[in-house]
C-alpha positions in Angstrom: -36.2 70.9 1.1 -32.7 72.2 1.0 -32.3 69.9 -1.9 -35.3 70.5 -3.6 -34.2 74.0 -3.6 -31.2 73.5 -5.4 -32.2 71.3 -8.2 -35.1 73.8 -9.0 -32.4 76.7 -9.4 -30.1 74.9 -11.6 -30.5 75.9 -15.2 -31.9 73.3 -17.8 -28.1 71.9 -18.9 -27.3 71.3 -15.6 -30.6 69.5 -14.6 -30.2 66.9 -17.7 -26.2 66.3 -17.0 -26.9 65.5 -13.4 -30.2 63.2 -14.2 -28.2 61.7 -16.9 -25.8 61.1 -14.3 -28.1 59.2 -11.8 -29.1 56.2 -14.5 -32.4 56.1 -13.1 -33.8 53.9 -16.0 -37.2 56.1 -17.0 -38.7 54.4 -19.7 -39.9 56.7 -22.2 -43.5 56.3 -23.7 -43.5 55.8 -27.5 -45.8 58.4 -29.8 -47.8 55.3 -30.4 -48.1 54.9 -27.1 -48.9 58.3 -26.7 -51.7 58.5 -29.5 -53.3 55.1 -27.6 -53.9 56.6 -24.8 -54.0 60.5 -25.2 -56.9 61.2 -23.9 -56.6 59.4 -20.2 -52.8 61.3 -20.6 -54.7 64.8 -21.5 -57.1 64.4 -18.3 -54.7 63.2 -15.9 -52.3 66.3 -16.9 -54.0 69.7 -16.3 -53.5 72.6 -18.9 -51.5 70.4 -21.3 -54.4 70.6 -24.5 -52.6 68.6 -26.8 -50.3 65.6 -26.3 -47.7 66.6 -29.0 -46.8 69.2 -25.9 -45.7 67.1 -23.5 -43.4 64.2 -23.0 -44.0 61.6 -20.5 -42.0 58.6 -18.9 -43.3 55.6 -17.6 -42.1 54.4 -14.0 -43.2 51.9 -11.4 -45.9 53.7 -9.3 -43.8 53.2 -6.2 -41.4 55.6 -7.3 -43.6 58.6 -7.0 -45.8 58.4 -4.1 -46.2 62.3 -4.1 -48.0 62.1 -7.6 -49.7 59.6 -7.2 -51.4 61.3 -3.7 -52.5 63.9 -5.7 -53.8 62.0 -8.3 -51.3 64.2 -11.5 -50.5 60.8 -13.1 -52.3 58.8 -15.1 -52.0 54.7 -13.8 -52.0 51.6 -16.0 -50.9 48.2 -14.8 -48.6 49.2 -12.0 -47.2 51.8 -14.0 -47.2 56.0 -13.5 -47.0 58.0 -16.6 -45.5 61.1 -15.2 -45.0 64.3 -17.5 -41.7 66.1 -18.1 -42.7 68.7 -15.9 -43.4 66.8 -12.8 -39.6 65.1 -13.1 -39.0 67.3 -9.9 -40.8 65.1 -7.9 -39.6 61.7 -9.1 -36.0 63.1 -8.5 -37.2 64.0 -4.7 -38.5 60.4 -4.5 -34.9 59.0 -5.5 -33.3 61.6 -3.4 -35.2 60.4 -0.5 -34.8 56.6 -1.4 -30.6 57.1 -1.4 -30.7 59.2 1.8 -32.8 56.7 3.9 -30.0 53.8 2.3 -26.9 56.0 3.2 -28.7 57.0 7.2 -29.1 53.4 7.4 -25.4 52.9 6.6 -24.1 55.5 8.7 -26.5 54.0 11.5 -24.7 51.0 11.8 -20.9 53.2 11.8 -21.9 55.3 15.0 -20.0 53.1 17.6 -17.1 54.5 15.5 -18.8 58.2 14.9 -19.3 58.7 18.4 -15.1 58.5 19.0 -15.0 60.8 16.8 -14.8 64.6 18.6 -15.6 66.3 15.0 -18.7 64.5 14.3 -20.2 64.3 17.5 -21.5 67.6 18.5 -22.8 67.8 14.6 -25.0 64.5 16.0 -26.0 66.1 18.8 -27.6 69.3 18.1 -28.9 67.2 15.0 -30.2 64.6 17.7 -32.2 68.0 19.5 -33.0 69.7 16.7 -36.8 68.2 16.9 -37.6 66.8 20.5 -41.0 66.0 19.5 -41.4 62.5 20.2 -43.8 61.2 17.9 -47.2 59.3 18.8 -49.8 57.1 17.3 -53.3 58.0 17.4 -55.8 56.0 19.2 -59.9 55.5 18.6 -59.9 56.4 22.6 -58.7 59.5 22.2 -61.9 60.5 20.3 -63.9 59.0 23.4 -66.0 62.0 25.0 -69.0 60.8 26.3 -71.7 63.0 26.1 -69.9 65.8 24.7 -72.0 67.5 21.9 -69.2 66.9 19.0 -71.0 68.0 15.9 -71.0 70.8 13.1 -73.1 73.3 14.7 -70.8 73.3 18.0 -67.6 73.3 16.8 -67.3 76.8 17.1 -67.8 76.4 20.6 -65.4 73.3 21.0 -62.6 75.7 19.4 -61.8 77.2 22.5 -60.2 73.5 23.5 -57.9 73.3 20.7 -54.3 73.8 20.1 -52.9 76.7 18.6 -52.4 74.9 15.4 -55.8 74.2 15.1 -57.4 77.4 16.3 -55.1 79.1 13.4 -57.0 76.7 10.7 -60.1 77.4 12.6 -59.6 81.4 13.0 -58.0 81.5 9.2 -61.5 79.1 7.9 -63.8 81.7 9.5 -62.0 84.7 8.1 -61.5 83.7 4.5 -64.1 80.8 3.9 -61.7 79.0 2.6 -58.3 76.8 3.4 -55.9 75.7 1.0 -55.0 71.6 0.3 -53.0 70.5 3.4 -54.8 73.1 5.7 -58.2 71.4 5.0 -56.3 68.1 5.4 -54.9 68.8 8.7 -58.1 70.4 9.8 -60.6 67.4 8.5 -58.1 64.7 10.2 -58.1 66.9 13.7 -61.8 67.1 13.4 -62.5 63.6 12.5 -60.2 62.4 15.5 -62.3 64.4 17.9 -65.5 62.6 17.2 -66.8 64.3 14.7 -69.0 61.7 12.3 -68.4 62.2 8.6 -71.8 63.5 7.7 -71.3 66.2 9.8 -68.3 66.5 8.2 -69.3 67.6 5.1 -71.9 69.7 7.3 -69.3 71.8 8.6 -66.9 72.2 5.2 -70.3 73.2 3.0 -71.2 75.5 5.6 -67.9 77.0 6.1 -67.4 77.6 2.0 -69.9 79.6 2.0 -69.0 81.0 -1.1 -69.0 77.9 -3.0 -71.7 76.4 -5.1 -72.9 73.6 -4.3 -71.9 72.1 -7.6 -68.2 73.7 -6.9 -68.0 72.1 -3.2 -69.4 68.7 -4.3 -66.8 68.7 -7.3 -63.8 70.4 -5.6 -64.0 69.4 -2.0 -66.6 66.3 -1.2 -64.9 63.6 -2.1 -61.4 64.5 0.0 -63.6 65.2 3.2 -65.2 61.5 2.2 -61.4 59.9 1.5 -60.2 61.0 4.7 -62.5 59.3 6.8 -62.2 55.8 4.6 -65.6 56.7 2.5 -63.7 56.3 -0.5 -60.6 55.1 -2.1 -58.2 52.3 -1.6 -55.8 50.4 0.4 -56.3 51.6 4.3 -59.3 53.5 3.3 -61.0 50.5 1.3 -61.2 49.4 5.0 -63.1 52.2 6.3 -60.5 53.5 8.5 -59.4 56.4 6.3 -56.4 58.6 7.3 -55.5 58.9 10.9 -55.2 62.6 12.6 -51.5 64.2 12.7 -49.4 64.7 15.3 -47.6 67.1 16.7 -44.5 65.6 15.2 -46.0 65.5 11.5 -47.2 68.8 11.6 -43.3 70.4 13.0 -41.4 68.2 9.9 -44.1 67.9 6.6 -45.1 69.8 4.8 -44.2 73.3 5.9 -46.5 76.4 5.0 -46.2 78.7 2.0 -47.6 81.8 1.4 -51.2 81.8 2.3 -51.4 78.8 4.1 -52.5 78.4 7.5 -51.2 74.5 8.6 -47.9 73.6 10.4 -47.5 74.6 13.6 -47.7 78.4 14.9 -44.4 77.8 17.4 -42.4 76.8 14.5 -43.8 78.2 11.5 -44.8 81.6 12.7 -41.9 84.5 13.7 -42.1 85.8 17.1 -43.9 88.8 17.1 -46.7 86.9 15.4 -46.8 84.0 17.5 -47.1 85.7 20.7 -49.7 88.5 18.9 -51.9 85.4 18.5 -51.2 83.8 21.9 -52.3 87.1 23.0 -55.5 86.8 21.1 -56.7 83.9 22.7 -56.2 85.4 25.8 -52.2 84.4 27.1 -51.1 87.3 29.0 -49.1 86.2 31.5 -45.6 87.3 31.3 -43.8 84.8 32.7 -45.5 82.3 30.2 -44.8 84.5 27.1 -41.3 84.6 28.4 -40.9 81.0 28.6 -42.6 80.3 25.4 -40.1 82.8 23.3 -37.2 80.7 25.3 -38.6 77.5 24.4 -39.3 78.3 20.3 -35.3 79.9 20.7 -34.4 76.5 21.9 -36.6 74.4 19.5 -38.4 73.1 21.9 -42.0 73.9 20.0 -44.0 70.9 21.9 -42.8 72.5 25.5 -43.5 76.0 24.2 -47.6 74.5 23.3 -47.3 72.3 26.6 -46.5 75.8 28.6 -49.4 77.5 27.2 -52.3 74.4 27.9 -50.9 74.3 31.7 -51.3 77.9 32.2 -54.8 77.7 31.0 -55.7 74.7 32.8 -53.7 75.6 35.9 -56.6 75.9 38.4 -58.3 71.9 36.8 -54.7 70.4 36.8 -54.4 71.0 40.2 -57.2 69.6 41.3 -57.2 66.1 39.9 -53.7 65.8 41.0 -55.0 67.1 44.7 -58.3 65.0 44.4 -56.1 62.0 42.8 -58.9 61.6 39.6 -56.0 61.0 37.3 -52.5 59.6 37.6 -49.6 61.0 36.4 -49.3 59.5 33.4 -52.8 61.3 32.2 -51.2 64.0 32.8 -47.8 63.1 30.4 -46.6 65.5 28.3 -49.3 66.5 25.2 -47.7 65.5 21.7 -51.2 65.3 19.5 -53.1 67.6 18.9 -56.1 65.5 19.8 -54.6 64.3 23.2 -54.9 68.4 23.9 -58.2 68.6 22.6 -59.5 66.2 24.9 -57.6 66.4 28.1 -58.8 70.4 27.9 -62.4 69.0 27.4 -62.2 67.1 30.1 -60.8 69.2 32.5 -63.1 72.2 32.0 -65.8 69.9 32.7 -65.1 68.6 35.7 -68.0 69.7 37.0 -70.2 68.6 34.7 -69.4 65.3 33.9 -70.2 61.8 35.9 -66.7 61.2 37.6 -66.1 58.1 35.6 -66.1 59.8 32.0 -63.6 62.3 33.0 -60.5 59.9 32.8 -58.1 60.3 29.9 -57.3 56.7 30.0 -59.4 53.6 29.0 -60.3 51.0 30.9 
């Protein structure tokens, strides 16, 4: 980001001397090349309306995953023609591609690093900065027997989500409408709770209210469909589609902008706001608003969220460690959102549920 930043604030000299000066080897389409294939160049390139208005290089595909993700190239044989303006992003994608070479070099020199009393507190507080540990998602976490997981309830199953998601939830309800990685975030979250894809579509139709139905079917359908693996190619032609984030993900892509409502509230949001919306969904205690401001001081979002679902659950969490229904490691620290929603499922419906469907673990 920090890079990012400073290409887009260099003037125009100072952007062509330092491309110049990578030797990246864009091959430049020809006018005649151009001419053969304006009109698939046109449609692929919003609000350019004729081609003598743009240039446009030709590049292996590989070299700009970010374009081609949301479909603003046109494809032929392996190859991405990417417009002049999008060169931002095919820079990013050889930025990234050097740093991951040069981490991997300085990998294999921290024997010597770490003798070094300069570098090594620089390593540390890197090493700290995001504590997150990441995890995969699992078809079993979606496992809730018997749990009415369909569009008409999931108002209802909102009061078992993490803050993250009862922001896209709350922001949805208030505006009808999320932007792009909002309604990503949100579709994956929903789709890793159980939630079937025709219901889905229920819930996003019903929720952009103010759409058309020619609007959502144009604007919206088909993501909703290529998320769950309805659509598209590569893991998706397989029918498993995208899987959900986790916590990890959401803390280090993609950060919000203005008027967007992903990322995650104990990082993204300032303080004030964070614990105005704790305080909305009904965190009062002091002690735990005290610990969570200590823990988003110390970057430590994941034990800030983890706080906040043991408080809640306090009463539950006792009792299956008193009654020994779960062992300790169901009760491991919460790093996915989905691993939230359904342990605070589960535990608020104790109760309610035959004995064997309340374990967070598979047989």
């Amino acid at each position: 980001m920090l890079f990012r930043l400073r290409f887009n604030q260099d003037d125009g000299q100072e952007k062509r001397a330092f491309i110049d000066s990578l030797n990246l080897q864009w091959e430049v389409v020809t006018e005649d090349e151009k001419l053969e294939l304006s009109e698939h160049l046109l449609a692929a390139t919003p609000g350019i309306r004729r081609i003598d208005d743009e240039n446009w290089f030709k590049v292996d595909w590989t070299r700009v995953p970010e374009l081609i993700e949301h479909r603003s190239v046109f494809m032929r044989k392996g190859k991405a023609y990417v417009p002049l303006r999008e060169q931002t992003s095919m820079i990013m994608t050889e930025f990234s591609k050097r740093l991951e070479k040069a981490l991997e070099l300085s990998s294999r020199a921290l024997p010597r690093i770490d003798e070094d009393d300069r570098l090594s507190p620089i390593l540390t507080h890197l090493s700290k900065n995001f504590a997150t540990p990441d995890a995969g998602f699992h078809d079993s976490e979606s496992s809730l027997p018997g749990a009415p997981i369909n569009a008409a309830n999931v108002d209802n199953l909102s009061q078992h989500f993490p803050l993250c998601m009862k922001n896209l939830h709350t922001t949805l309800r208030k505006n009808n409408h999320l932007k792009h990685y909002g309604r990503l975030q949100y579709t994956l979250f929903l789709k890793g709770i159980g939630l079937s894809l025709e219901d889905c579509l229920v819930f996003w139709r019903q929720a952009f209210k103010t759409k058309t139905d020619d609007e959502f079917n144009k604007e919206y359908r088909y993501n909703v469909r290529h998320s769950y693996g309805d659509v598209g190619g590569d893991a998706n032609r397989r029918g498993r589609g995208y899987t959900p984030y986790s916590c990890q993900k959401i803390l280090t892509e993609h950060p919000p902008g203005p008027g967007e409502a992903h990322g995650c509230p104990y990082r993204h949001f300032d303080i004030d706001n964070l614990i105005s919306m704790l305080q909305a969904t009904g965190v009062y205690d002091r002690e735990v608003i005290k610990g969570v401001k200590e823990d988003v001081e110390k970057k430590r979002y994941h034990i800030a969220c983890n706080r906040v679902f043991e408080w809640a659950h306090k009463s539950e969490i006792k009792k299956v460690k008193d009654d020994n229904i779960w062992s300790p490691a169901e009760l491991d620290t919460i790093v996915h959102p989905n691993t939230y929603f359904k342990r605070s499922y589960l535990l608020k419906n104790l109760n309610s549920l035959p004995k064997q469907d309340v374990k967070m673990e598979d047989s």
